[in-house]
Each structure stands twice: as structure tokens, then as C-alpha cells.
C-alpha positions, -999 to 999 in steps of 0.1 A, spaced: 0 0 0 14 35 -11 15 58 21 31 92 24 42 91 65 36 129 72 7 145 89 -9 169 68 -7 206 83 -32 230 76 -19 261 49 -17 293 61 -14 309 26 -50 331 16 -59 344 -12 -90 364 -12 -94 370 -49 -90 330 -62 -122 312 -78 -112 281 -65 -126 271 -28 -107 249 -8 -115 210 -16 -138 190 11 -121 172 34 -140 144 51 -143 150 86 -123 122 110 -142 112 140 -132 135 173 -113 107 193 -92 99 153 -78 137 148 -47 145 150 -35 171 180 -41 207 166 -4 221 152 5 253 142 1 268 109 27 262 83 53 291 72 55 282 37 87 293 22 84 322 4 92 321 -40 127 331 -50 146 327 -83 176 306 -78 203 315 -104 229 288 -115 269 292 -104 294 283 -123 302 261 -90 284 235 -110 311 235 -141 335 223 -111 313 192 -102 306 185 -140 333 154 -140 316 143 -104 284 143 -118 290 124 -148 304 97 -131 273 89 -108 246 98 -133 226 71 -149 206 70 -183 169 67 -196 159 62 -224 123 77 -236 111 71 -265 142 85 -295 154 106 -267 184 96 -237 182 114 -204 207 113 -178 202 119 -141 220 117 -109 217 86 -89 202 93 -56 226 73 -41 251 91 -41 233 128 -39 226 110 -3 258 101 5 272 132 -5 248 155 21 259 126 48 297 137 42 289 174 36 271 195 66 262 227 48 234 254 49 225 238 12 211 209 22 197 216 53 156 207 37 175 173 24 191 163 54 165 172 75 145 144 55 170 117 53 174 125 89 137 115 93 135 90 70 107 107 60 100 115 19 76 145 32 82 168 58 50 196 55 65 229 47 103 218 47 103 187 22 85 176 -2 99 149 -18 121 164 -47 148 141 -43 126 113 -59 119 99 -90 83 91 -83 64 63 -107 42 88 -123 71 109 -136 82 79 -154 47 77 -167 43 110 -175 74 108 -194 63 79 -215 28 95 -225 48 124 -245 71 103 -264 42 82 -272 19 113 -281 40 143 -289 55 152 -320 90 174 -313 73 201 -337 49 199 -308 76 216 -287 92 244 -308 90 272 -295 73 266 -268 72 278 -231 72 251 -207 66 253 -171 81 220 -150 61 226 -118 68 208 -86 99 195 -107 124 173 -84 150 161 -107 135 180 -137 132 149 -159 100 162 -177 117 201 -186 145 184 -193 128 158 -217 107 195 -233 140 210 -234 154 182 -257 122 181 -281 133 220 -288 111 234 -256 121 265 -237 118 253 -200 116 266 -161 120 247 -138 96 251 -102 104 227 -66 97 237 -33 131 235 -19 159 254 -31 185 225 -23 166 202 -45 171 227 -75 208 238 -67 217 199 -58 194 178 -80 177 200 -108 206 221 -122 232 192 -124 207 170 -140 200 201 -166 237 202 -171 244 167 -179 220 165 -206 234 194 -224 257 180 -256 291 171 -249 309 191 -276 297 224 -258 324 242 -242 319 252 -204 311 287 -215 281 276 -239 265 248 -209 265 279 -190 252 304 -215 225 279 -220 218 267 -183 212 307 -175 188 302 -205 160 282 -179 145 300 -148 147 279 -117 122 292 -86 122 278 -52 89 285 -26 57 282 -22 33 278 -52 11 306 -39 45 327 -36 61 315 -73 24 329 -89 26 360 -75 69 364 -82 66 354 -119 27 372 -121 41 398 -153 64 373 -166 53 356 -199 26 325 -198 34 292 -205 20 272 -236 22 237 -212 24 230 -175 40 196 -166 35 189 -131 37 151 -115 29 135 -82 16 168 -71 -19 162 -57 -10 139 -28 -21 171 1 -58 179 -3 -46 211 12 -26 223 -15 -47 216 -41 -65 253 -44 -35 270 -44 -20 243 -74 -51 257 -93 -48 287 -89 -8 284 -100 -26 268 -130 -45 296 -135 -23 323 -129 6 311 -151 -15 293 -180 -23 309 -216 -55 311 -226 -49 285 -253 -22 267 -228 -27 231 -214 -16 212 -178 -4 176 -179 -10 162 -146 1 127 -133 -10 114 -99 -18 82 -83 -52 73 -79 -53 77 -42 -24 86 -17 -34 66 18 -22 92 49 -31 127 31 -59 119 12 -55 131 -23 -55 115 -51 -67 115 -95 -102 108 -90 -110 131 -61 -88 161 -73 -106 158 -109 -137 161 -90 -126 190 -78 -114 205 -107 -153 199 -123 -166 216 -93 -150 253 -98 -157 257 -134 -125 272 -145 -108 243 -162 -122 218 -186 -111 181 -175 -94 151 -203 -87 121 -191 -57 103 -211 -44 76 -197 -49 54 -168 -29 21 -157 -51 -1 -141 -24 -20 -119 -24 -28 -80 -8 7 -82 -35 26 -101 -26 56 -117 -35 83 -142 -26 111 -166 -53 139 -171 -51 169 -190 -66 207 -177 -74 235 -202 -93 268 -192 -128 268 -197 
């Protein structure tokens, strides 16, 4: 059984002027609620620029990356093996979100962690639904947003089919640890270290709260496609993932969105959040795929109404 082990805080982010009403929550007998906690201090959205720190590591990260292939196209990534090992040996301000969650043994910790340093199974899915479905004509030119993005595999596979690509996580460790290398090691070999750069500054990477990352990047150019996987485990967050949709979407724009079916311990999961969605009347609902295994999961698509 797939179980996030994290109690789910309730957000302290508002927003008096979104469409979207928070999701129902069915209420837990008295004597089954958790103790009352204070309200979560979502970190707040920054954009975290690349260093040329990461030219140093190149060799490092070449050695302990791995490949995928997806379809015609080969992605390389870090093994999380050693990103783990290498916070273990290295006690820094960086990593403190990471360690914090290794620490823990936790793959969630509400409003400090959540869960960038995994490849979850619906990326891989997600993955496998654009090679499958998308021309690369399908990507030039476009702008792609890679929300909640962890190890970026899904910007990094637009950025390959020709897509211009940000990249969005919650923790700024997981972009300056996880994200940016993994950009870098998919760039062509016979760049020089001065072109990887020129073309890493090329992608936006932005840390915080999605609430926060909305409002940072609110005059900033809309984005033809969202990608965004594993993102609708915490009922509580779903308003505010909306309203991100909303917010950063054109008008003609459309939201890929892979999730489990249901995620036992928070309480999300496809079916409700689609149910959801039908309920604010602000995004019309496709669903296009679905694996009907003992780990049921989906792929829908959002466009604005």
C-alpha cells in the first residue's frame, strides 16, 4: 500500500481574490484527529540562479549519473545514491531541507520537504505519455513550465524536443543539488563550459511556495504547457495548485498532470482532485491515460474553460 508518513498541516497561505474554494475534506471522528499544530510558514518564492560552482562538479556528476531512455530521446540523471551520501559527508546550509528528510527517513516533511529528491512512478509515466503522443514540432518554440519538478526529468525531456523550459520545486537545495546538475548533464558534450553555462542561464529555476512562485513570476510571460507530477497527494494544497494553473497558463495553454489514484495518509488523489477540478468551473477536464495495476494511476489533461 502507497503511504506518504507525514501528517498533513493545515496552509496558512490566503488568497482572497482566487475562484477556487478549498476541496472538502472528510471530517475524521473526534477521538481519530490529529493534535491541533501550528500553521505552516510556507517558504516564500525566489529565483535561484545557476553558479558556475556546478562546471567544477561536471566530472563528479558524470560519473554517478545514470541514463533513460524515452522514446528516441536519452536522459541522464543523478543517482540518488550518491546525492545521499554526498549530504551525509557534507554539513552545509544547502542541504539543510534534504538532510532534514533523510534524517527523518521521512519522503515528506509539511512545509520543509516535499519529496524532490525522488523519482516518483508517475514521472516515469508521464514521461512515457509524450514520447508516445507528442511530436517534437509539438515543442518548438514553446514555453514550458516544470512545476513541482524534483529532478526535472520532464523540462528536461521539453528541453530536448526544442522546448524553452523553467523549472519550479519547493526547496531550493533540490534545484541547486538535483535539478541544475541533471539540466547540465543533458546538455551536448561538444559544448564548451562557456556555452553549458550560457544555455543553463537560459531556464529559470524558482524555489517557494506555489502561492509565492504565482505572484513572483505574475508579469512574466505564460506558459503554452504545464507539466506537473505526483503533485496532488495534500488535499490542502490543491487550491492554491489551481490557482498556480491559472495564474501562469495561456489562454490556449494546457496542464499535464500525473498522480496516483489515491495517496493513503493525506488523502489526495486522481479521482478526487478531478472532481474538484469539475466543481470550480474554471478548467475543462481530459482524461488520457490510466494504468489499471495494484498501483493505479493516471494522466489527465486541464485546459481553461
Amino acid at each position: 500500500m502507497f503511504e506518504f508518513n507525514f501528517e498533513v498541516n493545515e496552509s496558512d497561505s490566503s488568497d482572497t481574490e482566487s475562484p477556487f474554494k478549498k476541496p472538502k475534506i472528510v471530517e475524521k471522528p473526534k477521538s481519530d484527529l490529529p493534535k491541533k499544530k501550528e500553521k505552516i510558514d510556507w517558504y516564500q518564492a525566489e529565483e535561484i540562479k545557476p553558479t558556475k560552482d556546478l562546471l567544477q562538479n561536471l566530472d563528479i556528476f558524470e560519473l554517478n549519473a545514470k541514463e533513460l531512455t524515452i522514446g528516441d530521446i536519452e536522459l541522464r540523471h543523478l543517482i540518488a545514491g550518491f546525492l545521499l551520501e554526498d549530504i551525509k559527508k557534507h554539513n552545509d546550509l544547502d542541504t539543510q531541507d534534504l538532510r532534514k528528510s533523510e534524517e527523518s527517513h521521512s519522503d515528506l516533511i509539511a512545509g520543509v520537504y516535499e519529496g524532490g529528491a525522488k523519482i516518483w512512478e508517475c514521472t516515469d509515466d508521464l514521461l512515457i505519455y509524450l514520447s508516445k503522443n507528442f511530436e517534437k514540432s509539438d515543442w518548438k518554440e514553446k514555453l514550458v513550465l516544470d512545476l513541482g519538478c524534483g529532478s526535472g526529468l520532464l523540462g528536461i525531456y521539453a528541453f530536448k524536443c526544442g522546448a524553452k523550459v523553467d523549472f519550479q520545486d519547493y526547496n531550493k537545495d533540490v534545484l541547486e543539488k538535483i535539478t541544475m546538475p541533471n539540466v547540465l548533464l543533458n546538455f551536448e558534450d561538444t559544448l564548451n563550459d562557456d556555452e553549458k553555462m550560457e544555455l543553463l542561464q537560459k531556464c529559470h529555476f524558482y524555489a517557494g511556495d506555489w502561492s509565492y512562485f504565482a505572484e513572483l513570476t505574475n508579469n512574466l510571460e505564460k506558459y503554452d504547457i504545464i507539466l506537473s507530477s505526483e503533485t496532488i497527494y495534500n488535499i490542502e494544497n490543491q487550491q492554491k495548485l489551481l490557482e498556480t494553473f491559472r495564474k501562469r497558463l495561456k489562454k490556449d495553454g494546457r496542464v499535464l498532470v500525473a498522480g496516483k489514484s489515491h495517496y493513503f495518509g493525506v488523502g489526495g488523489g486522481l479521482e478526487q482532485f478531478i472532481d474538484y477540478v469539475k466543481s470550480e468551473n474554471v478548467f475543462k477536464t481530459n482524461y488520457l491515460w490510466n494504468a489499471d495495476e495494484n498501483l493505479k494511476r493516471g494522466i489527465i489533461e486541464l485546459k481553461l474553460q
